[in-house]
Biotite code that builds the C-alpha atoms (Angstrom):
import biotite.structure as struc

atoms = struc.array([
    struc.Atom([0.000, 0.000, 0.000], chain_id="A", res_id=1, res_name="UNK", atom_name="CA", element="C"),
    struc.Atom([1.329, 3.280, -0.957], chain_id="A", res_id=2, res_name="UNK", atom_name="CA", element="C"),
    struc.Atom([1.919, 6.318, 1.379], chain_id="A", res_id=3, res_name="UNK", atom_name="CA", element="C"),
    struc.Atom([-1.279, 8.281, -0.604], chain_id="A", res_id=4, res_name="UNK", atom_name="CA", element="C"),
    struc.Atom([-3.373, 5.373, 0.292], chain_id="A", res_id=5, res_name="UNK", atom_name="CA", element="C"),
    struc.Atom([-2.708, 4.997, 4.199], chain_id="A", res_id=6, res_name="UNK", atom_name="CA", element="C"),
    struc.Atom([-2.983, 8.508, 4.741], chain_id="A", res_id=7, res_name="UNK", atom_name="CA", element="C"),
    struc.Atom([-6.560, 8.359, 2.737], chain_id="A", res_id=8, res_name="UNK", atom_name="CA", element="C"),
    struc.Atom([-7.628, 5.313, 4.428], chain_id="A", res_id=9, res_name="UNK", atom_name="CA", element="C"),
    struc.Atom([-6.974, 7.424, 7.871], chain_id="A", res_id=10, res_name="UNK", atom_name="CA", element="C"),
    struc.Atom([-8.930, 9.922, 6.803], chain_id="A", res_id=11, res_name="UNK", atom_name="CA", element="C"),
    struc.Atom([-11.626, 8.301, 5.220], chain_id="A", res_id=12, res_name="UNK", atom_name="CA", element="C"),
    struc.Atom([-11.998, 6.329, 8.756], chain_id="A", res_id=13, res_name="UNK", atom_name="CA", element="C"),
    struc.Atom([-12.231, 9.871, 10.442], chain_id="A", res_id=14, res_name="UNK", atom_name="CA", element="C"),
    struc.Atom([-15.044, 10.717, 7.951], chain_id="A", res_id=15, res_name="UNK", atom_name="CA", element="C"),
    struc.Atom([-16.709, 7.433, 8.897], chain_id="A", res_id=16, res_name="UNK", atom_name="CA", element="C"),
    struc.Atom([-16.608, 8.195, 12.568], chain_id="A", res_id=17, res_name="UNK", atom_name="CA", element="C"),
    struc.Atom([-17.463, 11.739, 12.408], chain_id="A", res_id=18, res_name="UNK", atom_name="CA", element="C"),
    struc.Atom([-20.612, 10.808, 10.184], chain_id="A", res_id=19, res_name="UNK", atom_name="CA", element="C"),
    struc.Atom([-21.550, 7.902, 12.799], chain_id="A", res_id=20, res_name="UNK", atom_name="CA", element="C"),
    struc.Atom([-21.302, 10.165, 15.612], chain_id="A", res_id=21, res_name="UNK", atom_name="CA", element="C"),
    struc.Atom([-22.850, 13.020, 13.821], chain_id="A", res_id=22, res_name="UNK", atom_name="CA", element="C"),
    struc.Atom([-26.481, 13.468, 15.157], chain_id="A", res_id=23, res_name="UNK", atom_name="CA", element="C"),
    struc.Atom([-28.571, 16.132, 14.531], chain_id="A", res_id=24, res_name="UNK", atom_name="CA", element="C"),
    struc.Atom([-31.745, 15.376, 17.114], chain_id="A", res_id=25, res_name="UNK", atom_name="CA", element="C"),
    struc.Atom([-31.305, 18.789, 18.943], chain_id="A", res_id=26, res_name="UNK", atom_name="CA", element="C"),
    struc.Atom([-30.824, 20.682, 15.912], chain_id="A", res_id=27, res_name="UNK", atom_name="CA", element="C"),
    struc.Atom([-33.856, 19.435, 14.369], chain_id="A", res_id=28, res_name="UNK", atom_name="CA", element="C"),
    struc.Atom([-36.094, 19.597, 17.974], chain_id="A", res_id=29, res_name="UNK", atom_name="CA", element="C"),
    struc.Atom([-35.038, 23.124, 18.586], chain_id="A", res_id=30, res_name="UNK", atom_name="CA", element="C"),
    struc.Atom([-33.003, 24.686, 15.871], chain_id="A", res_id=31, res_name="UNK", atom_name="CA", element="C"),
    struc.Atom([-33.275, 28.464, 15.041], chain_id="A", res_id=32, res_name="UNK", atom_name="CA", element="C"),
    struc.Atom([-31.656, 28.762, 11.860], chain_id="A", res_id=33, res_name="UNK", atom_name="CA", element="C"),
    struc.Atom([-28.256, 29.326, 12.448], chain_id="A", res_id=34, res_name="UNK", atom_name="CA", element="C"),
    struc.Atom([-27.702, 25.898, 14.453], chain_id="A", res_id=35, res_name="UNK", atom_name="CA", element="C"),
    struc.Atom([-29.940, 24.354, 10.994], chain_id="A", res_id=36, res_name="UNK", atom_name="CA", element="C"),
    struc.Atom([-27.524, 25.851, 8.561], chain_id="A", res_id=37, res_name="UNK", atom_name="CA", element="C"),
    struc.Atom([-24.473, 25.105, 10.868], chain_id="A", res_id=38, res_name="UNK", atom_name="CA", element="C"),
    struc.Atom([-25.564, 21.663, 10.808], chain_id="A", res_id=39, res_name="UNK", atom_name="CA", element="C"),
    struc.Atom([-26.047, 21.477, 7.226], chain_id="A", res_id=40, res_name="UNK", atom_name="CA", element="C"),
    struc.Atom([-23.102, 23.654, 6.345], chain_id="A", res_id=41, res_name="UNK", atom_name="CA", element="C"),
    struc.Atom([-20.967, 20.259, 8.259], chain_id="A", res_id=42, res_name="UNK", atom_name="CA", element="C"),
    struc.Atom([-22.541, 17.418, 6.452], chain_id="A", res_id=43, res_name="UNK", atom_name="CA", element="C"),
    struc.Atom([-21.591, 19.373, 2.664], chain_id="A", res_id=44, res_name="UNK", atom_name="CA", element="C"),
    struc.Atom([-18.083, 19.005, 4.397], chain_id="A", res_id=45, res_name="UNK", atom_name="CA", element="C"),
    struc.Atom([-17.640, 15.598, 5.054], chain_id="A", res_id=46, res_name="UNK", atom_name="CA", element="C"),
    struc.Atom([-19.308, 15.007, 1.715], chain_id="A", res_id=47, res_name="UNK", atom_name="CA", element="C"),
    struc.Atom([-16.865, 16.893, -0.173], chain_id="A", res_id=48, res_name="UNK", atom_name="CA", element="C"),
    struc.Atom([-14.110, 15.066, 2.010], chain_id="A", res_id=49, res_name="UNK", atom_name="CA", element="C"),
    struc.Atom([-15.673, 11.829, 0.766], chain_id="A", res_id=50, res_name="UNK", atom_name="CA", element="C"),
    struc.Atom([-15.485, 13.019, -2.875], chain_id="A", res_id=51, res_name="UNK", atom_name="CA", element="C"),
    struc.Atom([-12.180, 14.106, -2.439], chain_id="A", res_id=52, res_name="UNK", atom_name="CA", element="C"),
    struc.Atom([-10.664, 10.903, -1.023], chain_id="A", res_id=53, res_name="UNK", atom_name="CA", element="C"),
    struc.Atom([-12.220, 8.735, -3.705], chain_id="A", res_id=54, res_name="UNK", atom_name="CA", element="C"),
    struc.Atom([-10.935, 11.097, -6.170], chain_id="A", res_id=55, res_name="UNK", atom_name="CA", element="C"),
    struc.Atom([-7.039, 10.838, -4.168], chain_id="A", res_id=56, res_name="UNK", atom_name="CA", element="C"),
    struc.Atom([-7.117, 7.549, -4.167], chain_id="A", res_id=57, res_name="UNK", atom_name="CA", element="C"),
    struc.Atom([-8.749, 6.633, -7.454], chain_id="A", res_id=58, res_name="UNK", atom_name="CA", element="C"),
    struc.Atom([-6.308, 4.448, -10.063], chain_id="A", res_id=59, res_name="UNK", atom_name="CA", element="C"),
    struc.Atom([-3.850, 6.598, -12.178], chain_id="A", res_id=60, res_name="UNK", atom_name="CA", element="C"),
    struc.Atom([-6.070, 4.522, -14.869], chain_id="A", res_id=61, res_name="UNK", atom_name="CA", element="C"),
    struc.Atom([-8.801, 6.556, -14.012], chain_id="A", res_id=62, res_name="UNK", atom_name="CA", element="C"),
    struc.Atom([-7.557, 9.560, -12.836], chain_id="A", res_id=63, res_name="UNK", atom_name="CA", element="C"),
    struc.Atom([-4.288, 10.957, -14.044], chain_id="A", res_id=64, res_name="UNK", atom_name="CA", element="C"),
    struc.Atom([-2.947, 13.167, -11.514], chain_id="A", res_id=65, res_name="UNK", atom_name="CA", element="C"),
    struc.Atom([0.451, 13.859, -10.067], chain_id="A", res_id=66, res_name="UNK", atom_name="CA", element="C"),
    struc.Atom([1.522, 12.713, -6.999], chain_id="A", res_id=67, res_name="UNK", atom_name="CA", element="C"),
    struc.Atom([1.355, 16.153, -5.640], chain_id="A", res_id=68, res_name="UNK", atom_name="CA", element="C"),
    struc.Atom([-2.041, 16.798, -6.781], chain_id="A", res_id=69, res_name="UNK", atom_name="CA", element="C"),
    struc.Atom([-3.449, 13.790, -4.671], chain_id="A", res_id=70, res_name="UNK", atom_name="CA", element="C"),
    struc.Atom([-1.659, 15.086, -2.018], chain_id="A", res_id=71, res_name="UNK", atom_name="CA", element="C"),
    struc.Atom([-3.426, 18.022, -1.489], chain_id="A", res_id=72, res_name="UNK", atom_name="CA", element="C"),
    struc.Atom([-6.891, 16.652, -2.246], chain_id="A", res_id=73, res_name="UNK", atom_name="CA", element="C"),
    struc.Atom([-5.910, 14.393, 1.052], chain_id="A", res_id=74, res_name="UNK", atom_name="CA", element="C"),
    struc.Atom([-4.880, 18.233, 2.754], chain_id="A", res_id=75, res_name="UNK", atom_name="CA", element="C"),
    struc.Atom([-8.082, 19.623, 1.995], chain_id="A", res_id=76, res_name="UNK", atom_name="CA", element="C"),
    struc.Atom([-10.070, 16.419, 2.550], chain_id="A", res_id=77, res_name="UNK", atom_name="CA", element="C"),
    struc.Atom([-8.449, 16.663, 5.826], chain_id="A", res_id=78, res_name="UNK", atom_name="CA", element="C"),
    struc.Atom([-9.068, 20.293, 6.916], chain_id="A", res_id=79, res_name="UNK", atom_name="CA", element="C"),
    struc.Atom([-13.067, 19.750, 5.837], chain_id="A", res_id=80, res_name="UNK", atom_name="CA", element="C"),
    struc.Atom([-13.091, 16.954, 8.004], chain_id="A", res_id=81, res_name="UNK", atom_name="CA", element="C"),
    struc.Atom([-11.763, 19.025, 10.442], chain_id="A", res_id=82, res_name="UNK", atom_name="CA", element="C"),
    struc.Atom([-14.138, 21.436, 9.969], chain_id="A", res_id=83, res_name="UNK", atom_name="CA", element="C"),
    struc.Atom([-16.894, 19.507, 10.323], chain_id="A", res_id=84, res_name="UNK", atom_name="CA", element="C"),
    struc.Atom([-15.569, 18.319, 13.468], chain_id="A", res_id=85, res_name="UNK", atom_name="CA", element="C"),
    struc.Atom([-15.519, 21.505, 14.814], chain_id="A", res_id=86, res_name="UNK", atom_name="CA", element="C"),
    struc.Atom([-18.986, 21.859, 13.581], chain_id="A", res_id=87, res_name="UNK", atom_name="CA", element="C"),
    struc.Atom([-19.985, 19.222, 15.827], chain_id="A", res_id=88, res_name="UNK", atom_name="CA", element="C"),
    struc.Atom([-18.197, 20.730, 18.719], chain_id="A", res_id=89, res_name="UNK", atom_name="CA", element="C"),
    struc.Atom([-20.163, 23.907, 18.419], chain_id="A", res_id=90, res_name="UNK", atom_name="CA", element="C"),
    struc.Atom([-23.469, 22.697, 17.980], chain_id="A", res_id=91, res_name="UNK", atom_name="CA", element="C"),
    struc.Atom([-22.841, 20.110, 21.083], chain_id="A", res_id=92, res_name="UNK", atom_name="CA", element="C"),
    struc.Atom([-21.427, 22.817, 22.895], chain_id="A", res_id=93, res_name="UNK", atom_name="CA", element="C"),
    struc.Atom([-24.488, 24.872, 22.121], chain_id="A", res_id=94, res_name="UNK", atom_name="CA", element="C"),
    struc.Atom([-26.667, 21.723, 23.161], chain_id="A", res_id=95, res_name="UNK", atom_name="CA", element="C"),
    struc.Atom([-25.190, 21.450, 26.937], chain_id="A", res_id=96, res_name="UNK", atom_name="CA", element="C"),
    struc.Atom([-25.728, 25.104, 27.454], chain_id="A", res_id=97, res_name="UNK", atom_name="CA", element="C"),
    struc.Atom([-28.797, 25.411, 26.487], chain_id="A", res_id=98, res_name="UNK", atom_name="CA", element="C"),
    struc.Atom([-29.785, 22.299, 28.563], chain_id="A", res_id=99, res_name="UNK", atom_name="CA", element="C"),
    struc.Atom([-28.312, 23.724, 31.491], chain_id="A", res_id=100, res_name="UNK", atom_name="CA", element="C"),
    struc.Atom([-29.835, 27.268, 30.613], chain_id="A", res_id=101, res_name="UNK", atom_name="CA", element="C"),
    struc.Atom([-33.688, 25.638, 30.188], chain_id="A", res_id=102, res_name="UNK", atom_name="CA", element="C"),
    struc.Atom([-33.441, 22.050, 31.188], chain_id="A", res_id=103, res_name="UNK", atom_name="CA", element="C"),
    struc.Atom([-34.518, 18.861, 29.463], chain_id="A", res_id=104, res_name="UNK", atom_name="CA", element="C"),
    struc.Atom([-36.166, 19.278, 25.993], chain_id="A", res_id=105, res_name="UNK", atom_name="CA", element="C"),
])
């Protein structure tokens, strides 16, 4: 297995987790619009991440690009992920505090 190809299959396991773990059950209880579009706005990134690993790690057959190209389709397939992490963090930091603020919903 080539370097390109464990560093995508790392990623791509990320993606898997972060979509698993992804739920969206107070955003669609109680979401205003901002927590609905934050939400949204992290599920277009770990689909683009997807996209981009399949295109990284897709057969020079099929796709010819440099090795530096694939590269940084695994970079930015990284720093979406990333982002949607984050995403995650801020709408489940947003969930605890406004539990504690007005209790069980």
């Amino acid at each position: 297995m080539d370097v390109i190809e464990r560093r995508a299959l790392v990623i791509a396991v990320v993606v898997a987790l972060v979509l698993a773990f992804d739920r969206g059950d107070f955003t669609t209880a109680l979401g205003r619009g901002w927590e609905v579009t934050l939400y949204i706005v992290g599920l277009v990134a770990l689909a683009g991440a997807a996209a981009l690993l399949a295109v990284a790690i897709a057969p020079t057959t099929a796709v010819s690009m440099a090795r530096e190209t694939r590269e940084r389709l695994l970079f930015v397939a990284f720093a979406l992920t990333m982002a949607a992490v984050v995403q995650i963090g801020l709408l489940r930091a947003y969930t605890a505090y406004w539990t504690h603020k007005h209790g069980q919903f």
